[in-house]
N, C-alpha and C positions, 0 to 999 in steps of 0.2 A: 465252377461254371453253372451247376446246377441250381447253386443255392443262388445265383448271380439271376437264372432264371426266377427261381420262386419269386424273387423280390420283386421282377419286373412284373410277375404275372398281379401279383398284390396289389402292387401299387394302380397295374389297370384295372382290375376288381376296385379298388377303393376310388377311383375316378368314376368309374362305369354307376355306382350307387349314388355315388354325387349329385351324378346329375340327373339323377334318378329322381332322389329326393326333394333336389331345390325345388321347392315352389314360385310357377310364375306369380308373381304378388301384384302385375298389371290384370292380369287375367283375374284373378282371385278378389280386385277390386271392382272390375266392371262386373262379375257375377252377380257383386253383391248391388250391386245398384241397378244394374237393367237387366239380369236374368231370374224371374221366379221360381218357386220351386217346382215349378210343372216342365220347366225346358223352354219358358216363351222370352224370347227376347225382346225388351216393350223396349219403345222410341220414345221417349216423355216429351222430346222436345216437338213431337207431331201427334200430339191428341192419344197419345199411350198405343198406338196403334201398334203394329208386328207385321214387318215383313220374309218373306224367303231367304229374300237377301241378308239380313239379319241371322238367321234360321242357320245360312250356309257356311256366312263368317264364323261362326259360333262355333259350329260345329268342327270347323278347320281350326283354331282355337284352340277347342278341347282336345283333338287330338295330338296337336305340337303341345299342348300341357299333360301331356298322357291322362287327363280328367276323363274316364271312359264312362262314369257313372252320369257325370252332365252329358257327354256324348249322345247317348242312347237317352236320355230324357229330351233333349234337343230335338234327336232324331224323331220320337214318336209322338211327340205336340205338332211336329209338321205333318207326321202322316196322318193326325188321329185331325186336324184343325184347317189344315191347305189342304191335303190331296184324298179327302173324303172318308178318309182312313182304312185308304190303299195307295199307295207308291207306286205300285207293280201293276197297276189299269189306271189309275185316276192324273192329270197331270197336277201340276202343285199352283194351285193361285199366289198370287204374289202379296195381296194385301187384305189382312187381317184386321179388323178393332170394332168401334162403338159406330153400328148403323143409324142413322135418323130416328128410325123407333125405339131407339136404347138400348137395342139387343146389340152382342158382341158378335161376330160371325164372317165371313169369308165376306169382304167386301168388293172381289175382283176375284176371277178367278182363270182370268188372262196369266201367262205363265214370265217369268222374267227370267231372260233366259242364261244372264252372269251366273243368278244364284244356281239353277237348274245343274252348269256347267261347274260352276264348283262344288256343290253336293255331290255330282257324281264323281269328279277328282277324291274327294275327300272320303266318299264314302269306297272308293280302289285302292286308295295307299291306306285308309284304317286298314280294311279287309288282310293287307301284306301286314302292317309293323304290327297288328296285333290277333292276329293269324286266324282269321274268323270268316270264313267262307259267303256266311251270309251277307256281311256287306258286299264282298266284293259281287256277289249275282246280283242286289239291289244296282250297284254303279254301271253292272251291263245294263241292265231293262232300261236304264235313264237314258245311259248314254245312247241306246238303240232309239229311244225315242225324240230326243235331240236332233238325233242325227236326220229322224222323218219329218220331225212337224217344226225345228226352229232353225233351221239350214236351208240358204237357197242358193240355186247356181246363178250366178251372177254374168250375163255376157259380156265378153271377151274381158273375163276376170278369174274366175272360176269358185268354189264354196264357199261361202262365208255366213257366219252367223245370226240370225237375225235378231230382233230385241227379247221377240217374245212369239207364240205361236202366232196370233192374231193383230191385225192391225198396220202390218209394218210394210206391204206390198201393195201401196197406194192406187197405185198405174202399172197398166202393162210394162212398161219401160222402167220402173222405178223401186227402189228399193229404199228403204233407211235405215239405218246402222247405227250401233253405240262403240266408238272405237275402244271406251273403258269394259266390255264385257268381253276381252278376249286379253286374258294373261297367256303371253307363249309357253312358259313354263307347264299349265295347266292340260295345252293342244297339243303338246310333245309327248303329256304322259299318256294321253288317250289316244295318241296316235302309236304310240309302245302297245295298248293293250288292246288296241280296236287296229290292227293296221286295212283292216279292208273300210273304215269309215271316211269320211270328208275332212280327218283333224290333222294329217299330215298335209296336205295343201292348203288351209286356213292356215296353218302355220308359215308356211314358206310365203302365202302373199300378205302375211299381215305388215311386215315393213313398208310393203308398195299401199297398203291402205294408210297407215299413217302418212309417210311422205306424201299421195296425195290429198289428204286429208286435213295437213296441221298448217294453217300458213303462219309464214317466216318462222318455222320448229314449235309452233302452239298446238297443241292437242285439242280438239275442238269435241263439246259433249256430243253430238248430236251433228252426221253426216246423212246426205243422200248419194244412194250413184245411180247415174245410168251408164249407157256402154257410149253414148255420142260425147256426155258433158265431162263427165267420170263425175269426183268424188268432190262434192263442196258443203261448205256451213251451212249448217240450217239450223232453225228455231226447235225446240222441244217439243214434239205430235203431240198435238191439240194443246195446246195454247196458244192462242192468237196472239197473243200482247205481246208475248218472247221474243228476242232476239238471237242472231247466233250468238253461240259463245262458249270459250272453255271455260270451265267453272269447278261446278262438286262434283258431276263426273266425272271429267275428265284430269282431273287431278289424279284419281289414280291408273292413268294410261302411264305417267310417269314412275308412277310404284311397280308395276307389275314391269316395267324397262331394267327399274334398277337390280331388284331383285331378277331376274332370269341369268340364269348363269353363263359368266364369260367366255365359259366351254361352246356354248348355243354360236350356231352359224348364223341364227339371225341377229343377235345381241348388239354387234354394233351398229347393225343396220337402223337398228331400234330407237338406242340413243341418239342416231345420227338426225333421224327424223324427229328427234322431236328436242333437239338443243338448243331450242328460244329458251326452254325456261333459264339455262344453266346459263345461258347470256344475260338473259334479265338480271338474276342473283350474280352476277359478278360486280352489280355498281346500285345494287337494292339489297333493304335487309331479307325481305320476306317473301314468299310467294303473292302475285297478285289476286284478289279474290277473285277477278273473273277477267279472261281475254275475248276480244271482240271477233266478229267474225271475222276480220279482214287481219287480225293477227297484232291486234295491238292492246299490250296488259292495260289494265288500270291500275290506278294508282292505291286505290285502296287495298290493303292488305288481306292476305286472305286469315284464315283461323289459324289457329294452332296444329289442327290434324293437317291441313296442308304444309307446314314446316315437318312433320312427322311422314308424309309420304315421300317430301323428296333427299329423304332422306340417303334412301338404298339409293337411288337416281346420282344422286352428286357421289355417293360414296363409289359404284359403278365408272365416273367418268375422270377420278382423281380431284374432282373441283374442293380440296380440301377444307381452302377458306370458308367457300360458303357453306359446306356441311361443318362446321364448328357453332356457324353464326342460326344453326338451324339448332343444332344441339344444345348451345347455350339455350336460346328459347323455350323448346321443350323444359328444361331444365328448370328456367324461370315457372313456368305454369301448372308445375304438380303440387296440385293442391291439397296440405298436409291433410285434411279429413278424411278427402274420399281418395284419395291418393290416385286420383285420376287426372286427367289433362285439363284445364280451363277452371272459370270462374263463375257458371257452374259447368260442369262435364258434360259436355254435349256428345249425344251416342254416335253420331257418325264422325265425330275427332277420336273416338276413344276405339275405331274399328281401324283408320286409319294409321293409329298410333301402334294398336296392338302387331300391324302388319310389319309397321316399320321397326319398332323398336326389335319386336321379336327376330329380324332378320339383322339388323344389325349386332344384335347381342349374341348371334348364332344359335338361337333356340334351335332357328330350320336353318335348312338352305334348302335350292333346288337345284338337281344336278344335271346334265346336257340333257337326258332323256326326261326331267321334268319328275323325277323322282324323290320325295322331300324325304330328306334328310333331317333327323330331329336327334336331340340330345341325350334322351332319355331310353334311345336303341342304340344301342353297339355294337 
């Protein structure tokens, strides 16, 4: 019996190292192409610029690749470059690059508040799976400051997120919203570790914002509400020209769906609102590049990272065939050089890729309280 035991223990010690050791080689490709050695994550496909958002992804990335060394280079290019370099007083601008006068420097310094929300996520479950205090007190001060300057109470609705600190509060009566900056999985954990904050009731009404939000099950980038009309499409703040529409936002409303785990009491709610896409792909190969306000796709195809977001989405709802017909694709489009997604590797297919692959491959998962689960802890 005992020696019955050694064995079993061995063989989880030699699994436990496993997966220790594997290297993400999606992750380890996109470093090498959009992260430099400072921790900046450049966008080439938008003028080399750098955002937050970027900054955040990344950094959630590196910790599902136990990369702790990029982590903390991640980490201090955003505090030393966005937030004045100080986190802990300064809020973080969202966009970085090449000013008009040629100089590179803080080009906005309006806060966006997806990334905001997942740097503090990320920098609470670092602080746990690798047992370091100091992040997790950086993830309080954020999350405390979130909670003051990008949350508002919404009538006869109640908390919800806003875009950014500035900007978003048009009219007295008026709010506008980004349905893709709120992953449940994310609001569960910060409502675990902040319970006296606004993220357990964001979380419980974010089904009723998508359902009223998505028409015929379409995720739309870009809503307003008030308390008379409630929640409808709108154009993207300040662009005139725009239209509503679900598009590269809103694509990953449907990532952050699939991925939430089925244990979550809001999970199928989730899906339930927003299964136009999983309609559309039962009798189309691909995602549409963009749906209209009124809830109707186009015909054009969207990228490749949108085949790689809905991924966990279809995998979540059993739509077997069409997660094959998503998978083959992917499949098709890694390109043997950069051994990245597309022809050439565009940085926001290769964010959405990493999300989706990575969760389908079980790097992570998230579990009912929104606590990820990575492969490289045991």
């Amino acid at each position: 019996m005992r020696a019955g035991k050694t064995l079993a223990a061995a063989l989880l010690l030699l699994a436990s190292v496993t997966c220790q050791a594997e290297p993400w080689s999606l992750w380890q490709a996109y470093c090498h192409v959009f992260v430099d050695g400072q921790g900046r994550v450049i966008d080439h496909q938008n003028g080399d610029r750098t955002t937050s958002e970027g900054q955040a992804y990344a950094m959630f990335f590196a910790l599902v690749a136990n990369d702790r060394a990029r982590f903390d280079a991640l980490l201090a290019w955003t505090r030393d470059n966005l937030a004045q370099g100080d986190m802990t007083t300064h809020r973080i601008g969202w966009d970085w690059g090449k000013a008009p006068d040629g100089k590179w420097r803080l080009l906005d310094g309006n806060s966006a508040a997806d990334a905001d929300l997942w740097m503090c996520y990320t920098l609470s479950e670092a602080g746990r799976l690798w047992n370091d205090p100091s992040y997790t007190a950086l993830s309080r001060i954020l999350a405390a400051r979130i909670a003051r300057q990008e949350v508002a109470r919404l009538p006869a609705f109640g908390p919800m997120l806003l875009p950014g600190t500035d900007g978003f509060h048009p009219a007295p009566e008026v709010w506008l919203l980004n349905p893709s900056y709120l992953p449940l999985p994310v609001l569960r954990r910060l409502a675990h570790s902040d319970p006296a904050g606004p993220w357990a009731a964001m979380a419980r009404e974010l089904p009723a914002l998508l359902a009223g939000s998505s028409p015929h099950g379409f995720a739309m980038d870009w809503v307003s509400y008030n308390p008379v009309q409630g929640f409808r499409p709108i154009a993207a703040p300040g662009n005139a020209k725009a239209q509503p529409m679900g598009g590269y936002d809103a694509i990953r409303v449907y990532l952050w769906a699939g991925m939430t785990s089925a244990a979550d009491p809001g999970s199928k709610s989730l899906l339930t609102a927003v299964g136009g896409m999983a309609a559309w792909l039962k009798s189309h190969m691909f995602p549409p590049v963009q749906v209209s306000g009124e809830g109707v796709p186009a015909t054009a195809e969207g990228p490749v990272g949108f085949s790689a977001a809905v991924v966990p989405y279809l995998s979540a709802l059993g739509e077997n065939a069409a997660l094959t017909q998503q998978q083959d694709r992917l499949t098709a489009q890694i390109d043997p050089g950069t051994r990245l997604y597309g022809h050439p590797p565009a940085y926001y297919d290769q964010n959405l890729a990493m999300f989706g692959e990575g969760w389908q491959s079980r790097r992570f998962r998230f579990e009912r309280d929104g606590e990820l689960r990575v492969t490289w802890k045991k």
